[in-house]
LOGUVO-302563 format. One line per field, with one value per residue (C-alpha): x, y, z; residue in three letters. Coordinates in steps of 0.02 Angstrom, whole numbers, plus 50000, padded with zeros to 5 digits. Layout:
REM LOGUVO-302563
px	(X|...)
py	(Y|...)
pz	(Z|...)
res	(ALA|...)
//
This chain:
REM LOGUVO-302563
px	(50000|50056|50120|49958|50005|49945|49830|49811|49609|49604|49461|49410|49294|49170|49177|49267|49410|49559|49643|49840|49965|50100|50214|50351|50428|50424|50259|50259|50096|50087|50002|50147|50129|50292|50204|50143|49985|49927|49804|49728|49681|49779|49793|49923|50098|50201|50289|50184|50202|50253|50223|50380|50411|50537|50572|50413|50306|50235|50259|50195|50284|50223|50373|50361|50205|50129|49962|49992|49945|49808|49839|49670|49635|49803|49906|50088|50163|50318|50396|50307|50309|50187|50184|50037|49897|49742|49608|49716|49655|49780|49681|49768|49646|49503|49585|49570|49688|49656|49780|49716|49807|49750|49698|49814|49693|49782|49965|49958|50102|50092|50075|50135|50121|50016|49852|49754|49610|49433|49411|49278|49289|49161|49197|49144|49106|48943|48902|48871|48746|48545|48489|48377|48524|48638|48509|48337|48207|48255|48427|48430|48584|48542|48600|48761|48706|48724|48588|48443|48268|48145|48017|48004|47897|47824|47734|47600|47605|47740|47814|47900|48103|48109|47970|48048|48224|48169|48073|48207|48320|48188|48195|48375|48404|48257|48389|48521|48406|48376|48567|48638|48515|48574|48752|48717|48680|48829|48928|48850|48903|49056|49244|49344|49417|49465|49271|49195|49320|49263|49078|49088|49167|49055|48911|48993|48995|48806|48769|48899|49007|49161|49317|49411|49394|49548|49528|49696|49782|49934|50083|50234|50326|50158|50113|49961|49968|49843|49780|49649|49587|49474|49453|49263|49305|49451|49417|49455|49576|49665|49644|49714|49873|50011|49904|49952|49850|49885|49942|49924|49738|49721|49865|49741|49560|49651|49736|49579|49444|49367|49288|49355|49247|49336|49222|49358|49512|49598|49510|49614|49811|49893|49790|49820|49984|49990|50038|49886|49768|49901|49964|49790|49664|49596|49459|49341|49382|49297|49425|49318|49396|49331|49283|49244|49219|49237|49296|49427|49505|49553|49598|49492|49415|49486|49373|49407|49348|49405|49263|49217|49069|49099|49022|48899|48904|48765|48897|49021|48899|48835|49014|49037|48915|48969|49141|49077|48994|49130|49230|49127|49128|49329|49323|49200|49314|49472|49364|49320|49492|49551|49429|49483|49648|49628|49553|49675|49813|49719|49713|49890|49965|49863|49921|50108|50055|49911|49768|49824|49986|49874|49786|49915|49983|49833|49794|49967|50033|50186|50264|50302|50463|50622|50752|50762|50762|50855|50715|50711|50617|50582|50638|50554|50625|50531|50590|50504|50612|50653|50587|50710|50687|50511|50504|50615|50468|50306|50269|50272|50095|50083|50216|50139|49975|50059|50147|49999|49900|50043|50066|49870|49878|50057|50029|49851|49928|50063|49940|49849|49991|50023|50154|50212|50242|50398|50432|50423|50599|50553|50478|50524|50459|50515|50411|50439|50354|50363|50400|50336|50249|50330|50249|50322|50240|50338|50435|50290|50188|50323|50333|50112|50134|50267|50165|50016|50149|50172|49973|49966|50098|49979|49817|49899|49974|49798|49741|49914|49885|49709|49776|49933|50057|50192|50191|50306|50386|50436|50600|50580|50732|50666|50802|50751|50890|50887|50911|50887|50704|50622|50567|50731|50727|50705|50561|50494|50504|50515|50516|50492|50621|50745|50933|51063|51165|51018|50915|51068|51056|50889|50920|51068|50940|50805|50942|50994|50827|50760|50606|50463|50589|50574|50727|50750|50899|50950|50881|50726|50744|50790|50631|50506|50593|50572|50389|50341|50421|50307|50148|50083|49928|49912|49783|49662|49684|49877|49937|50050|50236|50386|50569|50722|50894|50988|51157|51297|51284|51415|51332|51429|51458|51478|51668|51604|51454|51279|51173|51007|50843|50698|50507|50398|50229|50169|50212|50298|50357|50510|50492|50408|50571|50678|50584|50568|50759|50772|50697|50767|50950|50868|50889|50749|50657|50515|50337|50205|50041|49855|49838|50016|50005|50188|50251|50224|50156|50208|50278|50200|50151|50158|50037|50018|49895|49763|49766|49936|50089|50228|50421|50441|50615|50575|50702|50624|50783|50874|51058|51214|51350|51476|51638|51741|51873|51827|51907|51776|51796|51680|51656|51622|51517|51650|51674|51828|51881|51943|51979|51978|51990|51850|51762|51569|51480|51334|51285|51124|51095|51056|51157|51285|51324|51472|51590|51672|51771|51676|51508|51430|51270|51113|51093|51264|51368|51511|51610|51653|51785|51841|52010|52052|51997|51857|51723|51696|51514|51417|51328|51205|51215|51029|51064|51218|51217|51341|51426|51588|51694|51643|51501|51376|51327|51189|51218|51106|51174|51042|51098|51106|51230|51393|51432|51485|51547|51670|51748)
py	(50000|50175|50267|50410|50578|50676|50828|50999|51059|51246|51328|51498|51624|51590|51396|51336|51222|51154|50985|51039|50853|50878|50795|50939|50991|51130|51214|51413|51482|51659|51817|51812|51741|51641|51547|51383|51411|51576|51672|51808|51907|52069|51976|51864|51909|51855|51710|51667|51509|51323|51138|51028|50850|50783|50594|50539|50670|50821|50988|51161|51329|51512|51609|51765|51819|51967|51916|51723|51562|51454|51265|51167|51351|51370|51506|51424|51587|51678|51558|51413|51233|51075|50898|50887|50731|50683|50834|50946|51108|51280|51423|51590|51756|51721|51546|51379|51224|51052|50914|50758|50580|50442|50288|50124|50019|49887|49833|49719|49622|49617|49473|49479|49335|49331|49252|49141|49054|49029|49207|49304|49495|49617|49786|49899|50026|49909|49874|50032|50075|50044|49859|49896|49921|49773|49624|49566|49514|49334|49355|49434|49352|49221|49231|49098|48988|48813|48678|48772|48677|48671|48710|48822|48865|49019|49026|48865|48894|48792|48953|48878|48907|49008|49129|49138|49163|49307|49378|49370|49428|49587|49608|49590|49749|49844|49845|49895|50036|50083|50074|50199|50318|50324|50317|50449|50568|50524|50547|50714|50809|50729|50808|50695|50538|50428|50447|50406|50267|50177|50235|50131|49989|49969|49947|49843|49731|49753|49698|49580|49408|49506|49485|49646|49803|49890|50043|50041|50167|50178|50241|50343|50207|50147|50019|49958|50018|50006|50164|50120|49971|49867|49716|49636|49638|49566|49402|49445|49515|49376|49267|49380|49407|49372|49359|49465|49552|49517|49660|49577|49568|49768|49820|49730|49785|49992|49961|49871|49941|49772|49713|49536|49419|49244|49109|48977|49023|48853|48762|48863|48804|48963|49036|48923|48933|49118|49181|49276|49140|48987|49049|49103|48978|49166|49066|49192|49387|49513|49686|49849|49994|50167|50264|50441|50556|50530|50357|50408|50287|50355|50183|50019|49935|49762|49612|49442|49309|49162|49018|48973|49057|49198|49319|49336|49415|49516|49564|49625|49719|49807|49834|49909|50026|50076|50097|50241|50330|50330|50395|50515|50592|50596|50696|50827|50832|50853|50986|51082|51074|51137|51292|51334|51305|51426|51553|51572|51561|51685|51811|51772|51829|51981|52050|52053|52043|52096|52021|51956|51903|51806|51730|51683|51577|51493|51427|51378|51332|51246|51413|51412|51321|51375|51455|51615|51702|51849|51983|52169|52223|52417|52421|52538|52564|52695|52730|52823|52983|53004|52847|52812|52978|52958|52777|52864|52970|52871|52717|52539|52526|52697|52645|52491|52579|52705|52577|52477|52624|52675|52496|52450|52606|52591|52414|52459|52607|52473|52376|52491|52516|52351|52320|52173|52216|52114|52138|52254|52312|52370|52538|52526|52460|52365|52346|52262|52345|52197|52028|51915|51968|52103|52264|52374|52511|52459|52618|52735|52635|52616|52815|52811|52718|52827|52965|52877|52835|53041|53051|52906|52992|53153|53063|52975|53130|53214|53084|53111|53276|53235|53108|53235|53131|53202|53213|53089|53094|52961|52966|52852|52749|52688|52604|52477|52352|52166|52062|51883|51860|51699|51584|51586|51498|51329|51198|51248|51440|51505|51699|51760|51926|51981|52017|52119|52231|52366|52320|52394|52551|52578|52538|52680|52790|52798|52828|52976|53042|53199|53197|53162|53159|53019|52983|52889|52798|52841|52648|52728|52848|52820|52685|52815|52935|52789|52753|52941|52963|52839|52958|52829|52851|52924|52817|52945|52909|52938|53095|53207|53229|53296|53208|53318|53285|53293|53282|53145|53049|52957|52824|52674|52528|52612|52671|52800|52923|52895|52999|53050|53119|53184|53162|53320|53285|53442|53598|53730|53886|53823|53673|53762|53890|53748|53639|53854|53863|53678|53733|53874|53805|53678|53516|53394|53362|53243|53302|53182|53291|53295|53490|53570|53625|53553|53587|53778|53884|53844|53940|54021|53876|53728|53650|53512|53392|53342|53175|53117|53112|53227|53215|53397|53469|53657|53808|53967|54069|54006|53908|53935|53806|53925|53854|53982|53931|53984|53954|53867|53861|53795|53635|53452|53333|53262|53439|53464|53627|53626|53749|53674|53769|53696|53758|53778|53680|53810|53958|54070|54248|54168|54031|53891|53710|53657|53488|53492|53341|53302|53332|53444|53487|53543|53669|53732|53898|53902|54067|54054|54190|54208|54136|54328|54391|54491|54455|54365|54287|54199|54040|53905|53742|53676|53519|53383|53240|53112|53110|53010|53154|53214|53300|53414|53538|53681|53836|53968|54184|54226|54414|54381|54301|54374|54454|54299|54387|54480|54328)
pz	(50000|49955|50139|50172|50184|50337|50281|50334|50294|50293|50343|50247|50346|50213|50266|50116|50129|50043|50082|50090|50101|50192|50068|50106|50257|50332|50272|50277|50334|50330|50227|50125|49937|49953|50088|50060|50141|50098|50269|50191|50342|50409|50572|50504|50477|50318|50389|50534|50580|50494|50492|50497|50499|50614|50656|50599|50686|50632|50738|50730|50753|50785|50691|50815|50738|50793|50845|50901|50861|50936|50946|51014|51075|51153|51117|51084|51150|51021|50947|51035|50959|50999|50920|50813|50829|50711|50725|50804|50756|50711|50724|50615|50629|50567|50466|50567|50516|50535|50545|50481|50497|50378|50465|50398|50369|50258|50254|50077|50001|49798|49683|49505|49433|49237|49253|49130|49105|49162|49230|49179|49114|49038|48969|49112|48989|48912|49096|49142|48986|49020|49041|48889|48791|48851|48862|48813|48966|48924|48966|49151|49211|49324|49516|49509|49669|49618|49643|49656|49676|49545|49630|49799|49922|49944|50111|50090|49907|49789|49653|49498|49495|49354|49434|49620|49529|49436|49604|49706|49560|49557|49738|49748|49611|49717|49851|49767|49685|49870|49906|49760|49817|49983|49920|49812|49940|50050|49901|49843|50013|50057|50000|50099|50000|50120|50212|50040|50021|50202|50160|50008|50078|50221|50094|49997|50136|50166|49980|49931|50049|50021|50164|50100|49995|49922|49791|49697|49575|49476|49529|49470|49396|49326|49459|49542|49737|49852|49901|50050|50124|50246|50318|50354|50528|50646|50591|50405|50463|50553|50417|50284|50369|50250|50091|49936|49812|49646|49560|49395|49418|49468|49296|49167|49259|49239|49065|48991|49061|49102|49257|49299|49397|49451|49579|49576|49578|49622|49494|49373|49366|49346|49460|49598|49567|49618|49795|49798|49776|49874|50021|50090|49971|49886|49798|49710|49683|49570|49539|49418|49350|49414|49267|49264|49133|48951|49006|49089|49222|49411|49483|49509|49663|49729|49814|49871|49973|50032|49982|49831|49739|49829|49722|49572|49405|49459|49618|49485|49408|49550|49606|49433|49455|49626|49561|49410|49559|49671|49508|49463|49622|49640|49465|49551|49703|49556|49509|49672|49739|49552|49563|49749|49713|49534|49631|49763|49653|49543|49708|49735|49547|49562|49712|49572|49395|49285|49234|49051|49139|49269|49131|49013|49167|49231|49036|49037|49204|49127|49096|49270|49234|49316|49189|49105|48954|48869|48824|48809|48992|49039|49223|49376|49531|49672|49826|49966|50024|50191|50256|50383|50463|50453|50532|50705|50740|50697|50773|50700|50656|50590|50474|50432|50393|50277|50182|50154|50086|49973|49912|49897|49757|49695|49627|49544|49469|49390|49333|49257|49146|49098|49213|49333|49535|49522|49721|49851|49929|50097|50070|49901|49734|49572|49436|49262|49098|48953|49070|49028|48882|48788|48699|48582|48717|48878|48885|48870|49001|49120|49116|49109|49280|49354|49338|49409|49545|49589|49569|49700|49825|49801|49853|49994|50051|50063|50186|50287|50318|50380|50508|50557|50468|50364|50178|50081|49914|49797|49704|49510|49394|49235|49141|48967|48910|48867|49032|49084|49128|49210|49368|49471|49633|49695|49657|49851|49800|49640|49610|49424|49418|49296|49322|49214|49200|49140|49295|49414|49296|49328|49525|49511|49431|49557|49691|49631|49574|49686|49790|49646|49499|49388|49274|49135|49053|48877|48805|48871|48790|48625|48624|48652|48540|48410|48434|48439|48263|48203|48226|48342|48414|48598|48714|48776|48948|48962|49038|48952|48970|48919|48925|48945|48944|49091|49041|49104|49271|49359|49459|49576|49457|49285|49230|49126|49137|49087|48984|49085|49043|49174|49148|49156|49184|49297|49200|49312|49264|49265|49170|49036|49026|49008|48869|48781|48831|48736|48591|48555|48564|48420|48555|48524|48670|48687|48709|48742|48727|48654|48713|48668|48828|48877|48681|48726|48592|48419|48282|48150|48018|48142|48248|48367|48346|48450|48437|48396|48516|48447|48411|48468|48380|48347|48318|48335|48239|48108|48143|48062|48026|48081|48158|48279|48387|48582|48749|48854|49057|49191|49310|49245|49312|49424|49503|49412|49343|49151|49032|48856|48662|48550|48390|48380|48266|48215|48298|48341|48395|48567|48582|48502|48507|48559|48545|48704|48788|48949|49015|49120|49233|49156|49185|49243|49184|49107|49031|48852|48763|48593|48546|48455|48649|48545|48674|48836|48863|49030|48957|49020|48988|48903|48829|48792|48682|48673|48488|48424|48447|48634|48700|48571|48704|48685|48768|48791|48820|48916|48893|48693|48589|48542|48355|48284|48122|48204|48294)
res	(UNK|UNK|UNK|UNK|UNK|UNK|UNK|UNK|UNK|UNK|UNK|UNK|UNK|UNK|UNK|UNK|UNK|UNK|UNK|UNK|UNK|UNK|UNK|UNK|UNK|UNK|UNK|UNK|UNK|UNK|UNK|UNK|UNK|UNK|UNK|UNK|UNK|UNK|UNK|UNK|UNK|UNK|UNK|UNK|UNK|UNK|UNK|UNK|UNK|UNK|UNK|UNK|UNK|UNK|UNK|UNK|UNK|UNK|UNK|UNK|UNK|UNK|UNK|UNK|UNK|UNK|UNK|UNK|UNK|UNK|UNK|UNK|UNK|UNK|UNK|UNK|UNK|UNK|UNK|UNK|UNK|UNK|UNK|UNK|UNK|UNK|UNK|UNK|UNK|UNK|UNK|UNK|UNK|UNK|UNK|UNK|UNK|UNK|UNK|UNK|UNK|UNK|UNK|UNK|UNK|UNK|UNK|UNK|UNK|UNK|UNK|UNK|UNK|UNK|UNK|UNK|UNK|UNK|UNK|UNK|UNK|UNK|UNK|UNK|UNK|UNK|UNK|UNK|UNK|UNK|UNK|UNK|UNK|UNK|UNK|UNK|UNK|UNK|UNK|UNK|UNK|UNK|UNK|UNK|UNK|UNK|UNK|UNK|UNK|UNK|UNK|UNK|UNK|UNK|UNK|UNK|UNK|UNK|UNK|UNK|UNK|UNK|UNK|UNK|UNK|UNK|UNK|UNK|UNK|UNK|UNK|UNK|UNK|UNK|UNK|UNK|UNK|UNK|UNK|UNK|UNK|UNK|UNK|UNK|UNK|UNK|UNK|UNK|UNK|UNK|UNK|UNK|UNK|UNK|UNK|UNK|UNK|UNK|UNK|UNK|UNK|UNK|UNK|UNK|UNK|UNK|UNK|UNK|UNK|UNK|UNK|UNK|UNK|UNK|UNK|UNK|UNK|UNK|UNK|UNK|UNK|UNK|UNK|UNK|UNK|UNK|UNK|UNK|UNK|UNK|UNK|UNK|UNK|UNK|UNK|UNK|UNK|UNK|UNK|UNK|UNK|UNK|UNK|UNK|UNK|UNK|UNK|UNK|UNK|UNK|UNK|UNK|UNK|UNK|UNK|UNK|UNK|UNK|UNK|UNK|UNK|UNK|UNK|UNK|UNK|UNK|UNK|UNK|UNK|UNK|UNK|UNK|UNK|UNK|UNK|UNK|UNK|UNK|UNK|UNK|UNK|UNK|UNK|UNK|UNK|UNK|UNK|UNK|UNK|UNK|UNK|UNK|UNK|UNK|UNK|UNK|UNK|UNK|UNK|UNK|UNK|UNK|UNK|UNK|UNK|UNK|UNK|UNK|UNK|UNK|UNK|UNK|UNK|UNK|UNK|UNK|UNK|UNK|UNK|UNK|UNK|UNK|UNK|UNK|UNK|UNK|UNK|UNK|UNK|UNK|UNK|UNK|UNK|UNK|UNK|UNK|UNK|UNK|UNK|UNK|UNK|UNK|UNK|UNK|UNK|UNK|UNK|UNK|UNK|UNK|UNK|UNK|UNK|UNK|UNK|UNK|UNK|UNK|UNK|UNK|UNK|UNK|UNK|UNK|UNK|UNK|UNK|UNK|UNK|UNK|UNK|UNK|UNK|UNK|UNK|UNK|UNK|UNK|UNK|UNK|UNK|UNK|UNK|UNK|UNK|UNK|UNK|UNK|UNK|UNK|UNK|UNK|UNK|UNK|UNK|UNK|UNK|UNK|UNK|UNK|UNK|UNK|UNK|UNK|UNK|UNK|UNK|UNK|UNK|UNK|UNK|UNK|UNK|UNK|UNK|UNK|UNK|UNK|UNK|UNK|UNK|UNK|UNK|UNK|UNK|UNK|UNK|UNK|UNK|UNK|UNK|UNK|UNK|UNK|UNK|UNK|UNK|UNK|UNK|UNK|UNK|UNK|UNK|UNK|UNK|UNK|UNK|UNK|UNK|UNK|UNK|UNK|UNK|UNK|UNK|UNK|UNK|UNK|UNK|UNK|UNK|UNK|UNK|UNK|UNK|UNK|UNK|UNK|UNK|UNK|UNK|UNK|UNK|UNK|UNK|UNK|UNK|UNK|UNK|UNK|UNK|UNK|UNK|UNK|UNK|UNK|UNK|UNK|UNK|UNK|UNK|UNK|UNK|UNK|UNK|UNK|UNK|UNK|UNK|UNK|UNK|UNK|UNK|UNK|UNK|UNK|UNK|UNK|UNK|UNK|UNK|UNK|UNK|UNK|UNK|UNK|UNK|UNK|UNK|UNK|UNK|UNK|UNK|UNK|UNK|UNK|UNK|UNK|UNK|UNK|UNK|UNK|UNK|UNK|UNK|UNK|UNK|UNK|UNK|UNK|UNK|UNK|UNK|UNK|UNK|UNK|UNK|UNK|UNK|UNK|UNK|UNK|UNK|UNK|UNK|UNK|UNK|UNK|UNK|UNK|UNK|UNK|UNK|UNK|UNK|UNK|UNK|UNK|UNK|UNK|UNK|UNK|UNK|UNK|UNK|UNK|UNK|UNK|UNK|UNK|UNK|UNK|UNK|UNK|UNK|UNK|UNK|UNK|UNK|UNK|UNK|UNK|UNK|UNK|UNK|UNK|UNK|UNK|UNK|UNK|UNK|UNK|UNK|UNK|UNK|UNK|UNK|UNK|UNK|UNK|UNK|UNK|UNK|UNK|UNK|UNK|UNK|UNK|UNK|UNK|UNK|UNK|UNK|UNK|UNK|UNK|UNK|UNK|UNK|UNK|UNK|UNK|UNK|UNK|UNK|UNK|UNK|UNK|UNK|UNK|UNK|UNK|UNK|UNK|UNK|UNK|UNK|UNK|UNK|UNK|UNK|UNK|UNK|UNK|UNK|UNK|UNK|UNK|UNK|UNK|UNK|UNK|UNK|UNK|UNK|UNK|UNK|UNK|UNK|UNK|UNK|UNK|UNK|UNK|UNK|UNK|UNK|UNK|UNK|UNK|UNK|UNK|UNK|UNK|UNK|UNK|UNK|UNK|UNK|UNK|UNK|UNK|UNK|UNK|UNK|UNK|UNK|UNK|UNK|UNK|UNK|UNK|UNK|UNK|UNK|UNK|UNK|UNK|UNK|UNK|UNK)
//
């Protein structure tokens, strides 16, 4: 017999429950996803308490959870640990636990030995259709008792044999009528497979001479095993000691489909010649397949006796029958425990990834394999400013509370967007734009969702300052580049992430962003600059925004500087002098608009459409390829002070772009003189682009240009 499995049964508040086998050890219970029982109830902490196996017991554990853990009403205390017994009950919040032991009710040696001749086998399938359909009245299969009279007596009157065979055939099938309706109901509100299994057995006993009932399946290595079993009583079960079951018997009932009925097993040789059927004179035995669905096999039930004649072919029928019931009802179980199971898995992926993600998974589970894959992913990282300040003056559950809130609207705002909540980072954030299914779009949703993100810090802020609390702020990294994407982890835990080289960038990014800055990385860039200049069409309900450069960061990690780019989505003052200030120096900038309303006001000629997103590069005075030789001093980005002799590559009447040989803030000043020492000029720094040849740098003379014609 196959060794049972202890069981856990949770308990939902609604009164639904879930059979969990404790085939691993130990078994997480906690709120936490990871866990291998998930609690959904705030009263639960992430890893709050676990089911181990040690020695051949089973044990539980409260993991220092906040709010205890109740064992047969018994608080176990922090980190408190008690040996578990059948029906002990684990209460969690609102969640209670049950640990169930099976009861070994058969130990079973195996025979498997081939068998041959005078055994008797039906195709279950035919069985199982309407009498009407299988036999004519005339052929009612007679009851197999041997030497009946020919005539009997029915109180003081004598009833021909063929009449008195066919009433007590009737009366016979009237109980068995009366039977599957009360097995019908048993079966119809019970969810537990070992109670169905003894409630079957025990009427099997009450309708047929058999000494034991076993309900086999197949195993791993293809098998028969016995899954459950019972003895008539102690008797039987004296007498059966030592006596095999013949697994030959049990393989050709499940691979045929047949249901095998022998009454004299040692008048066959090769039967008697078995250890099943020698050692403990097995002399009649009927074994059925359970079929369910679309004839679909779950396992057969096995029946023997010890005398001869044991059973009848109307016995085998009937235990036919009783075998596509209990069948039946193991599919619907299959099925219950599939749609619990689907739903909480279902709440589980959404609480990370959105709803086509969950889909895609639950149709095909078996992308749930560990392993990755090299893929082009837009990376988010957001981090919560000034948390660690904040979390010395606010208490633990204040902290908590805020974090929740944040996180509850953070992760729909991702979603929203198409994204995935790859994990959260204690108060922080990383999301995945285009894992696992990638979209052309990744770049501009992961910037869609940022912004949502600084909407979301907004709204929660509002209901701070209600409750007294202080504001926060939210610093963003967006960073796209191909990385290794996939289920990395063990086959107890499994974590789908991605890892690369691009994801540190975008890490480095959000670390260095300001209080509600979002930057972006130049892959990120250059994507959305790509889609805009296809005239693609803007989704009505994305938010505008603009993309400036930023000019070169140095960030831990990298041996040279990164270009970097910040997201304007709330037009200040400010940022609306610096996209003019861009535009005028003839740097492209990216506007993402339906209004105009970030693009400014455009020139004569031009307009911005209201429907499309725009690939804003406008010059508002006319540019010169004019190359003079200047003397350019200032600070770099590494707070080093330089002076270097460069040549302009074209000039305006307000400003000039420049090749120089590092880079430099934006905006920063720098003083630029003619090499004749003609003129002397203060310049700010508006945009820098990284060419072949060094840096193309736009400066803007906020006082007016020099006269270039006399340099």
């Amino acid at each position: 017999m196959a060794e049972s499995i202890p069981k856990l049964v949770i308990t939902a508040p609604n009164g639904e429950k879930m059979n969990f086998d404790c085939q691993s050890s130990p078994i997480l219970i906690g709120r936490a996803t990871t866990s291998g029982i998930v609690i959904s109830d705030e009263r639960a902490s992430r890893s709050h308490a676990q089911v181990e196996h040690i020695d051949g017991k089973y044990y539980v554990s409260d993991l220092n959870s906040r709010n205890g853990t109740l064992h047969n009403g018994v608080d176990l205390g922090r980190s408190g640990r008690v040996e578990l017994n059948d029906g002990d009950e684990i209460r969690i919040g609102a969640y209670l636990i049950t640990f169930t032991e099976p009861v070994k009710q058969v130990q079973v040696d195996y025979d498997d030995k081939p068998i041959t001749g005078t055994v008797m086998l039906q195709n279950a399938a035919d069985l199982l259709k309407p009498l009407s359909l299988r036999a004519s009245g005339d052929d009612v299969s007679k009851l197999s008792s041997a030497g009946m009279p020919a005539v009997r007596l029915d109180g003081k009157n004598a009833v021909p044999e063929a009449l008195a065979t066919e009433l007590e055939t009737l009366n016979k099938r009237s109980r068995i009528l009366g039977f599957f309706y009360d097995l019908n109901k048993l079966l119809a509100r019970e969810y537990d497979v070992e109670k169905i299994y003894s409630t079957v057995a025990d009427q099997i006993f009450k309708a047929t001479n058999a000494g034991r009932v076993m309900f086999a399946k197949l195993d791993e290595d293809d098998l028969p095993a016995i899954e459950w079993g019972r003895y008539r009583d102690d008797g039987a079960k004296m007498a059966y000691a030592g006596i095999p079951v013949s697994r030959t018997v049990i393989r050709k009932v499940i691979r045929e489909q047949v249901s095998l009925l022998c009454v004299d097993a040692m008048s066959d040789a090769s039967l008697k010649n078995q250890a099943t059927f020698r050692l403990g004179s097995i002399r009649s035995l009927m074994c059925v397949p359970m079929l369910g669905q679309e004839q679909s096999v779950l396992g057969a039930i096995y029946v023997d006796r010890t005398e001869v004649f044991g059973f009848s072919d109307d016995d085998v029928n009937f235990l036919t029958v009783v075998a596509s019931n209990v069948a039946l009802t193991l599919e619907n179980i299959l099925a219950h425990e599939k749609l619990l199971h689907d739903a909480e898995a279902r709440a589980a992926y959404r609480r990370f990834l959105p709803q086509h993600v969950v889909d895609q998974i639950m149709a095909d589970p078996d992308s749930l394999q560990l392993g990755g894959i090299n893929q082009v992913v837009t990376i988010m990282f957001a981090d919560i400013r000034g948390f660690t300040t904040l979390s010395e003056r606010k208490k633990p559950q204040e902290i908590v509370e805020l974090l929740n809130t944040y996180f509850e609207r953070a992760a729909q705002a991702i979603f929203n967007h198409q994204g995935s909540l790859d994990k959260f980072i204690g108060d922080g954030i990383m999301a995945l734009f285009g894992a696992p299914k990638p979209s052309e779009r990744d770049p501009i949703n992961a910037v869609q969702a940022a912004i949502a993100l600084q909407d979301v810090v907004h709204s929660v802020n509002e209901d701070l300052k209600s409750q007294g609390i202080d504001p926060i702020s939210v610093g963003i990294g967006i960073n796209t580049g191909e990385v290794t994407a996939g289920y990395i982890g063990s086959k107890l835990r499994t974590d789908y992430t991605v890892i690369g080289d691009n994801v540190n960038l975008a890490a480095r990014l959000e670390s260095n962003a300001k209080p509600g800055q979002i930057l972006l990385g130049e892959n990120t860039y250059r994507a959305i600059q790509s889609l805009l200049e296809k005239d693609e069409a803007r989704l009505p309900e994305e938010k505008e925004f603009a993309i400036l450069p930023m000019g070169d960061l140095k960030v831990k990690g990298k041996l040279e500087a990164v270009q970097v780019y910040q997201v304007v989505w709330n037009v200040t003052d400010d940022s609306q002098t610096q996209i003019e200030a861009l535009k005028e120096s003839g740097t492209a900038a990216i506007v993402y608009t339906a209004t105009g309303s970030l693009a400014g006001s455009p020139p004569s000629g031009e307009t911005v459409s209201q429907t499309q997103i725009k690939w804003e590069k406008i010059r508002r005075e006319p540019r010169r390829g004019l190359a003079v030789k200047v003397l350019v001093t200032g600070v770099d980005l590494n707070g080093e002070s330089f002076e270097d002799e460069v040549v302009t590559e074209d000039v305006s009447k307000s400003g000039a772009c420049l090749c120089l040989k590092r880079s430099m803030p934006i905006p920063s000043t720098i003083s630029i003189r003619a090499a004749s020492g003609k003129w002397r000029s203060e310049a700010v720094i508006r945009s820098i682009a990284r060419a072949h040849r060094g840096y193309l740098t736009g400066v803007e003379f906020p006082g007016g240009g020099p006269d270039w014609d006399a340099s």
